[in-house]
N, C-alpha and C positions, 0 to 999 in steps of 0.2 A: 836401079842404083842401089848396091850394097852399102857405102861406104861416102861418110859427108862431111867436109870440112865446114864448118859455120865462121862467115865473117858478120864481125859484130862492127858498124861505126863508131868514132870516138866517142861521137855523144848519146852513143847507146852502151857503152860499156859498163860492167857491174862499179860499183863505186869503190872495190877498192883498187883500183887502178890497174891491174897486172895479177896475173897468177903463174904457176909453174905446173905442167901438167906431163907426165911420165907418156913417151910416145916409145912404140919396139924399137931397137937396137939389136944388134949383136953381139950377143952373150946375156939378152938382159928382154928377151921377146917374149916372153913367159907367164903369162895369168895362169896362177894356180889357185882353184879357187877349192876350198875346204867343206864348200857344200852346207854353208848357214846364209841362209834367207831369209830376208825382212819384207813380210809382206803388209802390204796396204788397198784396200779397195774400198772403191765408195757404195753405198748401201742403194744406189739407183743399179750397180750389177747384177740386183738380186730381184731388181723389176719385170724382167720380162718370162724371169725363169728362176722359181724360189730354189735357195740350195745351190744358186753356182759359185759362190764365193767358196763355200766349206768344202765343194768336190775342188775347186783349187787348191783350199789349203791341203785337202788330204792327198791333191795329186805331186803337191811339190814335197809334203811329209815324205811321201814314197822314193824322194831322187835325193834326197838331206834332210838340214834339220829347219822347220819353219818357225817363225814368230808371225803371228798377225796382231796387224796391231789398230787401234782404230781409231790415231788420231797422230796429229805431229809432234807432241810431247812427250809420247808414248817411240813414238819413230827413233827421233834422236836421242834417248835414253838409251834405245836397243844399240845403236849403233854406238854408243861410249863405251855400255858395258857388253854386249858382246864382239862387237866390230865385223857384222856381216861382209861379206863380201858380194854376195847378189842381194839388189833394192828393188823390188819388183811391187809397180802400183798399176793399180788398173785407176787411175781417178776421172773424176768428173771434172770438167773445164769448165769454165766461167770468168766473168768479169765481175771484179768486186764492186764495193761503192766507192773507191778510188781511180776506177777505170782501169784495173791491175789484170796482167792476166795471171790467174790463181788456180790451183789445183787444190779439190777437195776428197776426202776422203772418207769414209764413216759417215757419221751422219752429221753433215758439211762443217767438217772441220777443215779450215780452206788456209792454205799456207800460198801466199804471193809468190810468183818468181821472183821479187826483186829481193824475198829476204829466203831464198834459198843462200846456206853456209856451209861452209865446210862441215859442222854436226849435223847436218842430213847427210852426209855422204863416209866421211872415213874420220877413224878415233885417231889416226896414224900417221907418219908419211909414210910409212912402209906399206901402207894396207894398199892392195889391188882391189878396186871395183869396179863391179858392173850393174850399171842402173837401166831398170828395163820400165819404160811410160806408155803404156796401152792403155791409152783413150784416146780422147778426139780430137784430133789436130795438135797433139803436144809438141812436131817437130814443125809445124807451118805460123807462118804470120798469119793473121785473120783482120790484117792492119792494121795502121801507126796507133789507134787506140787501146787496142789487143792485142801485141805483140807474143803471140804464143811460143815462137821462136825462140823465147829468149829462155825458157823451160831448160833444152836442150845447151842453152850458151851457159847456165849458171850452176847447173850439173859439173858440167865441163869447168869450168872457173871453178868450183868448189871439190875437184879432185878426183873425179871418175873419170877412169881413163875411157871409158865406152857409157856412151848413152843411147838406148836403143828406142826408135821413137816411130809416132805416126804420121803419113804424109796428108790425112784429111780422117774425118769422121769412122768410126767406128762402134758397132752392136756388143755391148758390154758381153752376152753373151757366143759370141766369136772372139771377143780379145781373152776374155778368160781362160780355154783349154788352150788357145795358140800361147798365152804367153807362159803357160804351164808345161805346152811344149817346147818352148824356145828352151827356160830354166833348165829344162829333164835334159834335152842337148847339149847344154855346155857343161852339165855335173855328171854327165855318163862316159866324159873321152877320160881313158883310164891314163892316170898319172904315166907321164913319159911316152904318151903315147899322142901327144897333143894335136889339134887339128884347129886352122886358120879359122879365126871369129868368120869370115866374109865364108867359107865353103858351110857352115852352120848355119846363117843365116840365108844363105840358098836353100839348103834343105828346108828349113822351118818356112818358108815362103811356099816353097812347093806343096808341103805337104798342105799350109794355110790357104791356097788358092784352092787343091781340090776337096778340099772340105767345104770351105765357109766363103770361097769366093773372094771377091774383090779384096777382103783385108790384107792376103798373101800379097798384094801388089802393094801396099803404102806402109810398110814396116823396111823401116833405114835405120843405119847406125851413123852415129856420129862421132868420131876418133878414128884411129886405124884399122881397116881391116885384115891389116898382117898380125897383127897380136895372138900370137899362139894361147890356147884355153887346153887345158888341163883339169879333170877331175880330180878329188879329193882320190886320192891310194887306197 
């Protein structure tokens, strides 16, 4: 499965009742992304194998321009004042002590899905994003308690047009150079010369399966996968 619509029940819907979310069109199919990335990782990435965080940051340095950041306050600042267009977090999943499901970052700095907003996501209505969630089960329910699911719905309600997620557990050290590879994929199709998100994330699956195995198989997107992706010129 490339490509996933999320239906959300009424009484799981984000509280502000309704969002408006930019889907391709004709004359209007276009993610051009400028090649600034906001990164985020939690400091258990660097458990099993010290240094994978920084060879990420220095491998997405190499395809654009990076920020790492290492916490949610630091996140949405980046996103005011420079308005990334790739959000790329490797986080750690958990349930808070409200039974929330939360994503953490750094060293557990844990932001709930239910207060993911529009300032984790875009400064703009113009702004094109794409949010990349490589960790553990960020696109699955894990049940009515832990609704991990709702990661990828509040994303999405909050203005990215593509949120690219996991379908179960994942080795921090495998998500890190795959999602390092996905990022380098979509910032190297030369302006005007754009290629379909869903034919990219085939590629990044393939090359992810014969590397690292099983993770090639549970990385999905959520939005369209006709949305043409374009590098920065």
């Amino acid at each position: 499965v490339i490509e996933r619509h999320l239906f959300v029940p009424d009484d799981e819907r984000p509280a502000v009742g309704w969002s408006v979310t930019d889907e391709p069109a004709e004359g209007r199919e276009v993610i051009a992304l400028r090649g600034a990335v906001l990164f985020g990782a939690s400091e258990r990435v660097d458990g099993a194998k010290a240094g994978t965080i920084a060879a990420t940051v220095d491998a997405l340095a190499s395809v654009g321009s990076c920020v790492s950041v290492a916490d949610w306050q630091q996140w949405t600042t980046h996103v005011a004042d420079d308005g990334p267009d790739v959000l790329l977090a490797l986080p750690h999943t958990l349930e808070d002590r409200r039974g929330r499901a939360t994503l953490s970052i750094g060293s557990k700095a844990e932001l709930a899905a239910a207060r993911i907003a529009r300032q984790h996501v875009r400064r703009d209505d113009e702004s094109h994003v794409v949010v990349v969630l490589l960790g553990c089960d960020t696109a699955v329910s894990a049940g009515e308690a832990v609704p991990f699911q709702h990661f990828t719905a509040q994303f999405r309600h909050a203005g990215a047009q593509i949120v690219v997620a996991t379908l179960s557990r994942v080795l921090g050290r495998h998500a890190a150079p795959v999602a390092a590879d996905l990022v380098g994929s979509l910032l190297r199709v030369p302006a005007g010369e754009g290629a379909a998100l869903g034919e990219r994330l085939v590629e990044v699956r393939r090359r992810a399966l014969a590397s690292f195995g099983p993770i090639g198989m549970v990385i999905t997107a959520y939005g369209d996968a006709d949305w043409i992706i374009e590098g920065a010129p």
